[in-house]
MMTF fields as JSON, N, C-alpha, C and O atoms, coordinates in Angstrom:
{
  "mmtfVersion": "1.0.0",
  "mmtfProducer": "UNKNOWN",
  "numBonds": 331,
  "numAtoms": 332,
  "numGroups": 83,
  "numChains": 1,
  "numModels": 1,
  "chainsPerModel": [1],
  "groupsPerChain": [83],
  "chainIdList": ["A"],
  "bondAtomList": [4, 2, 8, 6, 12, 10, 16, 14, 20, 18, 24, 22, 28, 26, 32, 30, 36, 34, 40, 38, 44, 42, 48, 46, 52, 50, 56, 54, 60, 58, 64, 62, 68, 66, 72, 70, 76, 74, 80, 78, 84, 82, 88, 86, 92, 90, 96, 94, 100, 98, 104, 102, 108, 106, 112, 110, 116, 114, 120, 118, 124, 122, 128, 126, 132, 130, 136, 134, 140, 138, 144, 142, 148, 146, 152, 150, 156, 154, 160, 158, 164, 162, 168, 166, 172, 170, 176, 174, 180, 178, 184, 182, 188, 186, 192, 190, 196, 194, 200, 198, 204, 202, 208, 206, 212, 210, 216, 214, 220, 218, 224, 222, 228, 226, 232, 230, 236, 234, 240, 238, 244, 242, 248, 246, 252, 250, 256, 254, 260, 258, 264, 262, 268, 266, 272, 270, 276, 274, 280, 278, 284, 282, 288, 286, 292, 290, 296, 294, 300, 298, 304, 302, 308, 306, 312, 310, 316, 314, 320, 318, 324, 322, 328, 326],
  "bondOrderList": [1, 1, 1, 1, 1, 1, 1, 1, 1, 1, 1, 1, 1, 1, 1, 1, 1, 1, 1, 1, 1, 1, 1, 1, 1, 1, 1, 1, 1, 1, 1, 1, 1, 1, 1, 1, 1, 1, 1, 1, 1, 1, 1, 1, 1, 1, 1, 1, 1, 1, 1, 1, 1, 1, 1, 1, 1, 1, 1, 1, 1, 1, 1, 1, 1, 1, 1, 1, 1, 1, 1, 1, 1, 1, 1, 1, 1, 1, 1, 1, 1, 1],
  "groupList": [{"groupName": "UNK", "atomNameList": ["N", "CA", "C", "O"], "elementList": ["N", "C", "C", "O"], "formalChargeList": [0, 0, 0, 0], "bondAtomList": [1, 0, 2, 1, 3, 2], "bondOrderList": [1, 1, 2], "singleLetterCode": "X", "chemCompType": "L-PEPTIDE LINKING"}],
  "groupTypeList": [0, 0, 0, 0, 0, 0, 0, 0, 0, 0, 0, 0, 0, 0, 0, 0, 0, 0, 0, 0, 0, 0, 0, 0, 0, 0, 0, 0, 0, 0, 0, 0, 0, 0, 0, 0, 0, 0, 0, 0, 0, 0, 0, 0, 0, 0, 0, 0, 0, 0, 0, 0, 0, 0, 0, 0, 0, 0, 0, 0, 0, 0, 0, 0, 0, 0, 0, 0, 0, 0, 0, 0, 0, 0, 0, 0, 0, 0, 0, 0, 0, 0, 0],
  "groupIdList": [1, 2, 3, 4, 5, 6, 7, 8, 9, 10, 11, 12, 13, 14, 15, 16, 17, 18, 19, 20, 21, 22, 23, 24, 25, 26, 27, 28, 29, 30, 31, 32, 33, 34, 35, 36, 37, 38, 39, 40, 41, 42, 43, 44, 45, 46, 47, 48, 49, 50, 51, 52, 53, 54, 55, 56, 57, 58, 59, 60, 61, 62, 63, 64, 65, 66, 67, 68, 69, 70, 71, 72, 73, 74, 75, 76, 77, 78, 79, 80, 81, 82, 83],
  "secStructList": [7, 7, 5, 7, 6, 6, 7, 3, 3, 3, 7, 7, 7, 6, 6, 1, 7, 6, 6, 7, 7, 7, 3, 3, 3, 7, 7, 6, 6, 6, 2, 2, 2, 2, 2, 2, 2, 2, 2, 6, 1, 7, 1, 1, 7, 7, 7, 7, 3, 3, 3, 3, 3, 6, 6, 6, 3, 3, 3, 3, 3, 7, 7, 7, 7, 7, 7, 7, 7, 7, 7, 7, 6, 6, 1, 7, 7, 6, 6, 6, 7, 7, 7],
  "xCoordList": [0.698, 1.081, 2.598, 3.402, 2.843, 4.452, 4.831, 4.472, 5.727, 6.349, 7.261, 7.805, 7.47, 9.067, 10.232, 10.274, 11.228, 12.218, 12.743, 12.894, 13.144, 14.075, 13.203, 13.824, 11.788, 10.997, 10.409, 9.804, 10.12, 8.949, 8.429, 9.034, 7.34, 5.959, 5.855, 6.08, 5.268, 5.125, 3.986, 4.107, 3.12, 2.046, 2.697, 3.892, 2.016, 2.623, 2.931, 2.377, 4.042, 3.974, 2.737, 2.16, 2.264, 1.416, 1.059, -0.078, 1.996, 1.972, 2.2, 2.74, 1.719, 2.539, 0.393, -0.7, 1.002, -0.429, -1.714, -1.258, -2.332, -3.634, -3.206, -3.365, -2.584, -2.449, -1.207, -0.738, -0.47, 0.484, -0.074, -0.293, -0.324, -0.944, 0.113, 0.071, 0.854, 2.233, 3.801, 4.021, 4.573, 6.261, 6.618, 6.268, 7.618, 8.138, 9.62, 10.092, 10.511, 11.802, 12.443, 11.951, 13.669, 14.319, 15.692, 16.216, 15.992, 16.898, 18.629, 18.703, 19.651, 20.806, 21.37, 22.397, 20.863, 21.664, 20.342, 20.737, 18.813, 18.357, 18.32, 17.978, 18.814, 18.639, 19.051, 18.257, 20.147, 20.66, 19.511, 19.341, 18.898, 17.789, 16.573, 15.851, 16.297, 15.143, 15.616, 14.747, 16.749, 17.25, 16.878, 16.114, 17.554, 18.007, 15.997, 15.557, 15.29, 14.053, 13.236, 12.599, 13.506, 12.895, 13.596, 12.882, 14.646, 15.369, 14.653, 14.256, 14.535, 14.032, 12.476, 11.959, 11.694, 10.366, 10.292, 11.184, 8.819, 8.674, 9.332, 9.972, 9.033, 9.134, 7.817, 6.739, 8.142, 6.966, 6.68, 7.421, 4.81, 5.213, 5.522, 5.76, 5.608, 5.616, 4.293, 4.198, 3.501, 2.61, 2.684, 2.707, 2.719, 3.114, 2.021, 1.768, 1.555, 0.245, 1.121, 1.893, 0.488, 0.344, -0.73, -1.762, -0.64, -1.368, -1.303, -0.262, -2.448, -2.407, -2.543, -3.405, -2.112, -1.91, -2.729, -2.601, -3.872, -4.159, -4.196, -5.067, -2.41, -2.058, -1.998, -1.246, -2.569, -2.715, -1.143, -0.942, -0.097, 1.122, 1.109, 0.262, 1.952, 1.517, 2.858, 4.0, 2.472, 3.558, 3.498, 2.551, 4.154, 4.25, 4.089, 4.923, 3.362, 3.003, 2.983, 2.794, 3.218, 2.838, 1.845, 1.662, 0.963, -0.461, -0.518, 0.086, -0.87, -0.737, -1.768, -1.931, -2.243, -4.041, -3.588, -2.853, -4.29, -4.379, -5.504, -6.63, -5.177, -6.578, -6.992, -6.153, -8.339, -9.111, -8.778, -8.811, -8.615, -8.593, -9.939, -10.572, -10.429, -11.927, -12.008, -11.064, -13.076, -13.163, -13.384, -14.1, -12.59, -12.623, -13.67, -14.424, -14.555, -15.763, -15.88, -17.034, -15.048, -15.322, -15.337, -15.228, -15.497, -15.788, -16.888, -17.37, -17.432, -19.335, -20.016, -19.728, -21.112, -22.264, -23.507, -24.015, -23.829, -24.517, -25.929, -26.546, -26.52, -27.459, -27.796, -28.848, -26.82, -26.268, -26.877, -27.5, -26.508, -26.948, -28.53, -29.319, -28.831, -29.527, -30.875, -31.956, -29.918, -31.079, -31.452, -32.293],
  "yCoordList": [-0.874, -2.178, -2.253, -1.862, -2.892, -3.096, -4.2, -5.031, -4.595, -6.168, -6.253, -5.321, -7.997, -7.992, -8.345, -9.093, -7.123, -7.866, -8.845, -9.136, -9.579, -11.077, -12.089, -12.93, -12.488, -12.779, -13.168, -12.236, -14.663, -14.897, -16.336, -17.374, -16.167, -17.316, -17.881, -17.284, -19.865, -20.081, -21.096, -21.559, -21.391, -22.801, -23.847, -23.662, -25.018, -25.886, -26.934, -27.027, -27.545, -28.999, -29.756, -29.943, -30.231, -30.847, -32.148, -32.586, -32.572, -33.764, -33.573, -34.4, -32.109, -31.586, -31.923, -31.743, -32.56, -32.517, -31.391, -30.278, -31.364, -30.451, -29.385, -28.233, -29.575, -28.743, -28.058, -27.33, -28.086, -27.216, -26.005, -26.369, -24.486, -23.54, -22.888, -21.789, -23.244, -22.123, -22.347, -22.789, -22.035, -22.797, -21.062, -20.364, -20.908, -19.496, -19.827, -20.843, -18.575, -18.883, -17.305, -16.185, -17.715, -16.575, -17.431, -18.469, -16.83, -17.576, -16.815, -15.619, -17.585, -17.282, -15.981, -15.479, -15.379, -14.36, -13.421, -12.262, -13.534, -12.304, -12.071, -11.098, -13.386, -13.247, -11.873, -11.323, -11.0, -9.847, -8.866, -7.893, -8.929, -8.291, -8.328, -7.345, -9.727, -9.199, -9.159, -8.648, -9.529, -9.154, -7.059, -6.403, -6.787, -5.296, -4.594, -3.554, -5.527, -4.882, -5.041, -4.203, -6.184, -6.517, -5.556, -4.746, -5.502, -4.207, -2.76, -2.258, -2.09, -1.324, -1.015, 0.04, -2.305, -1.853, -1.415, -1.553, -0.76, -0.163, -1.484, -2.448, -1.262, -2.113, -2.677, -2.189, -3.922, -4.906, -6.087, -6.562, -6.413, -7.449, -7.329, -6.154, -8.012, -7.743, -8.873, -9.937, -8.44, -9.651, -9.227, -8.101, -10.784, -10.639, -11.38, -12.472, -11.061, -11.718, -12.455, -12.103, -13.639, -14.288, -14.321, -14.897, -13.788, -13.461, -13.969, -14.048, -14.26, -14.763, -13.538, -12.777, -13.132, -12.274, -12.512, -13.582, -11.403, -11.675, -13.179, -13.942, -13.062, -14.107, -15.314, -16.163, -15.61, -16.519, -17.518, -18.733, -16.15, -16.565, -16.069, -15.187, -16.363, -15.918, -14.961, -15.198, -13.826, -12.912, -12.905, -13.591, -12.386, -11.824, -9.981, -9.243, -9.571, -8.14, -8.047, -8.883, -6.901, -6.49, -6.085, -4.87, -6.804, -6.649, -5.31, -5.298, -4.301, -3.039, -2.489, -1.418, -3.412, -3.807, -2.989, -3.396, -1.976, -1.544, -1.538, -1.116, -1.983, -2.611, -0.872, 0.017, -0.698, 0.617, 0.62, -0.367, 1.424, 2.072, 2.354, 3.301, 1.734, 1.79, 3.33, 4.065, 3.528, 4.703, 4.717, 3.847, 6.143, 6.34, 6.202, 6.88, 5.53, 5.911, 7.306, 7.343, 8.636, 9.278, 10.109, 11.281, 9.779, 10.738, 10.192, 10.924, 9.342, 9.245, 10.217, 10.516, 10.847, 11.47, 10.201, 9.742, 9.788, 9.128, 9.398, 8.37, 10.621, 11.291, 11.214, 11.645, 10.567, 10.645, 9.022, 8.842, 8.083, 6.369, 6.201, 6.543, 5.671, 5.291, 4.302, 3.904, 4.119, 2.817, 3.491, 2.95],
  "zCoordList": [-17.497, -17.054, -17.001, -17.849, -15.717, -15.628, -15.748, -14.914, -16.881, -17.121, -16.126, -15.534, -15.893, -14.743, -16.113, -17.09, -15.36, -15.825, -15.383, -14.196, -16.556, -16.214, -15.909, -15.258, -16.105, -15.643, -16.498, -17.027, -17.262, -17.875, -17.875, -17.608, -18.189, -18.102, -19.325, -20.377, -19.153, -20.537, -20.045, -18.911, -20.665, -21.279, -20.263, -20.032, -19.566, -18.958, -20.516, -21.611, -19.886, -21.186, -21.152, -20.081, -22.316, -22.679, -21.851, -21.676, -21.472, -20.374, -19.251, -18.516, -18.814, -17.342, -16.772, -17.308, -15.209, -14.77, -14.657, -14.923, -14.526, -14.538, -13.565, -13.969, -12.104, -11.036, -11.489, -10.614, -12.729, -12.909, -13.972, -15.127, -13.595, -14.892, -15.083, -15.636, -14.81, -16.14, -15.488, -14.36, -16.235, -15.8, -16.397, -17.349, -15.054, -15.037, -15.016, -14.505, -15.807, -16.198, -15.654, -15.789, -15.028, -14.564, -15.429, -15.024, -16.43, -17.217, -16.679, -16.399, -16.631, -15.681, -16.62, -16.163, -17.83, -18.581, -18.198, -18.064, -17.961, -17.371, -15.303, -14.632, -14.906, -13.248, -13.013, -12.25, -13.445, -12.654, -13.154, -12.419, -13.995, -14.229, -13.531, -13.362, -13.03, -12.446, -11.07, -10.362, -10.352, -9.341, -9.262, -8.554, -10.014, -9.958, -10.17, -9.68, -10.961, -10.93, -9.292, -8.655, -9.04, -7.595, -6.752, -6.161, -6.611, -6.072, -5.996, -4.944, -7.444, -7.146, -7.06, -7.428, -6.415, -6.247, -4.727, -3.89, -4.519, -2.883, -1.794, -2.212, -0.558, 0.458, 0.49, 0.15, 1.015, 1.198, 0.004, -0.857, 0.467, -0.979, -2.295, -2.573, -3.146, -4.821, -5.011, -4.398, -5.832, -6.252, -7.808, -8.305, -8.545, -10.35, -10.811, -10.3, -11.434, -12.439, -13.777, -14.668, -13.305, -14.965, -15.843, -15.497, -16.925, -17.77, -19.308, -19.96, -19.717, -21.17, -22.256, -21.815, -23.296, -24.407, -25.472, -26.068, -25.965, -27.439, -28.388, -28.806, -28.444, -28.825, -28.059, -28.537, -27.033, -26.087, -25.82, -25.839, -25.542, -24.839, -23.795, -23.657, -22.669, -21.371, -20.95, -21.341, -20.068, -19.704, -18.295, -17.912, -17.358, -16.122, -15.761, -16.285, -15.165, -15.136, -13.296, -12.413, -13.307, -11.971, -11.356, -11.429, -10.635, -9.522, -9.1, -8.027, -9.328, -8.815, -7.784, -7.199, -7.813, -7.19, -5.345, -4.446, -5.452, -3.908, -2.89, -3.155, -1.819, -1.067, -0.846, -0.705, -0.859, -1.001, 0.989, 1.724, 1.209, 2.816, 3.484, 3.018, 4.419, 5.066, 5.66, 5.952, 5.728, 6.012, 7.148, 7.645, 8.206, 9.431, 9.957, 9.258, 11.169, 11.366, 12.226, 12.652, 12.717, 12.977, 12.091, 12.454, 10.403, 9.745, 9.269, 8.404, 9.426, 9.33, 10.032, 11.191, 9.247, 9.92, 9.888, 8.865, 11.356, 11.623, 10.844, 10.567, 10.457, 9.745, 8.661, 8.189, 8.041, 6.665, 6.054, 5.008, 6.971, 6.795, 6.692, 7.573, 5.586, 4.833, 5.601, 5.167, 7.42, 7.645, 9.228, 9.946]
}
């Protein structure tokens, strides 16, 4: 699992409405941090998970989640299918 730097998640306030699930902080002494981490990820999107801990505090991690690639249909053997 990859944490973000400069990057963290907390509990909404107690009086924060229902449609708010978590308040994220890029605090001005870690911004160049997670600047420089966003930097060096691939091209394209970034997707970050918020996540609750054991201890039911919440962190930010990185989605690493890769869409599976369909398979060519000229590498099906028609022979092979089941129907």
């Amino acid at each position: 699992m990859e944490f973000i730097e400069g990057l963290r998640a907390f509990r909404p306030h107690e009086k924060a409405p229902d449609f708010v699930k978590a308040n994220l902080l890029i605090s001005r002494d870690d911004r160049n941090k997670f600047i420089e981490w966003v930097a060096n990820q691939p091209d394209g999107d970034i997707r970050i998970d918020v996540k609750e801990s054991k201890k039911a505090t919440y962190y930010c991690a990185l989605n690493e989640y890769k869409k599976p690639e369909a398979p060519n249909n000229q590498d099906v053997d028609i022979n092979e299918l089941p129907f």
